[in-house]
N, C-alpha and C positions, 0 to 999 in steps of 0.2 A: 452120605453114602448113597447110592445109587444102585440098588440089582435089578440086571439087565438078563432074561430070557433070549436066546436064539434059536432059531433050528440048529447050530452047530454046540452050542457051549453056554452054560448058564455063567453068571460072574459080576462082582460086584468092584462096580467102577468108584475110585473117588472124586472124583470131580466130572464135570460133562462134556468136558473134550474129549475122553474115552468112550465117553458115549457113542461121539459122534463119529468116530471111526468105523461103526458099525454101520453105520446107516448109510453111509457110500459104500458098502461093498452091496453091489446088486446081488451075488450068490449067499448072503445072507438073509433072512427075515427073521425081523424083531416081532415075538412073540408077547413078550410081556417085560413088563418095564414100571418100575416104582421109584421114589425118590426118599419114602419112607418120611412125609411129610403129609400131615393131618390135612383135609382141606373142605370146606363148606362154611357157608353161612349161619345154619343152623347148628345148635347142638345134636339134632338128628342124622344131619348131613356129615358131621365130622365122622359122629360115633359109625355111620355105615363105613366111611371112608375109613378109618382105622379097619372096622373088620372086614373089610377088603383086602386092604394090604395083609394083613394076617393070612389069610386065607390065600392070596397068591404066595406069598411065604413059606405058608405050610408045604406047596407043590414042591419046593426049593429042594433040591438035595445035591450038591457039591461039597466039599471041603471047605473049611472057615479056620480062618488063624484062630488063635481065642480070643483075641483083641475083638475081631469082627464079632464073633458069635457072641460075648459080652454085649457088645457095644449095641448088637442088636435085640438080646433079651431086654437089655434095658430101656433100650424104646417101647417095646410094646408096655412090660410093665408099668412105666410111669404114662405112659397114652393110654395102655389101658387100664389103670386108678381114673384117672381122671375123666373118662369116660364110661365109666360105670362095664369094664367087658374085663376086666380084669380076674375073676372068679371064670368066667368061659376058656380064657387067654391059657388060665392055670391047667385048665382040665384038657384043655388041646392043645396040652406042650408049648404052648408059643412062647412063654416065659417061664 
């Protein structure tokens, strides 16, 4: 799953050929964009990468089937057990 920011419309893409439909339209700009996948070398680099994504997250506010909104509590939850942000995660809504 993929949420995508625009100046016109926030929205979560499934795959990235929906992505990419945005990025041709020049009277769009892409503001923010995640793919909801941990990434760094280090366990330091992951753990800020998680709470990053969190944290653009949090800005989120559109409509979610429940499937989505599940689908995406429980990523942060098990990313953030595993990364030790999981206690922060709980206290700023994120899971």
């Amino acid at each position: 799953m993929i949420y995508i920011k625009t100046n016109k419309e926030e929205k979560l893409c499934y795959r990235w050929e929906e992505v990419h439909n945005y990025t041709f339209s020049p009277e769009v700009e892409i503001i923010a964009i995640t793919d909801f996948k941990v990434r760094g070398k280090t366990y330091q680099e992951k753990q800020l990468s998680l709470r990053d994504q969190a944290i653009l997250w949090s800005y989120a506010d559109f409509p979610l089937s429940w499937g989505e909104a599940v689908w995406i509590a429980n990523y942060f939850y098990k990313n953030g057990k595993r990364y030790g942000l999981l206690k922060e995660f709980k206290e700023n809504g994120i899971c």
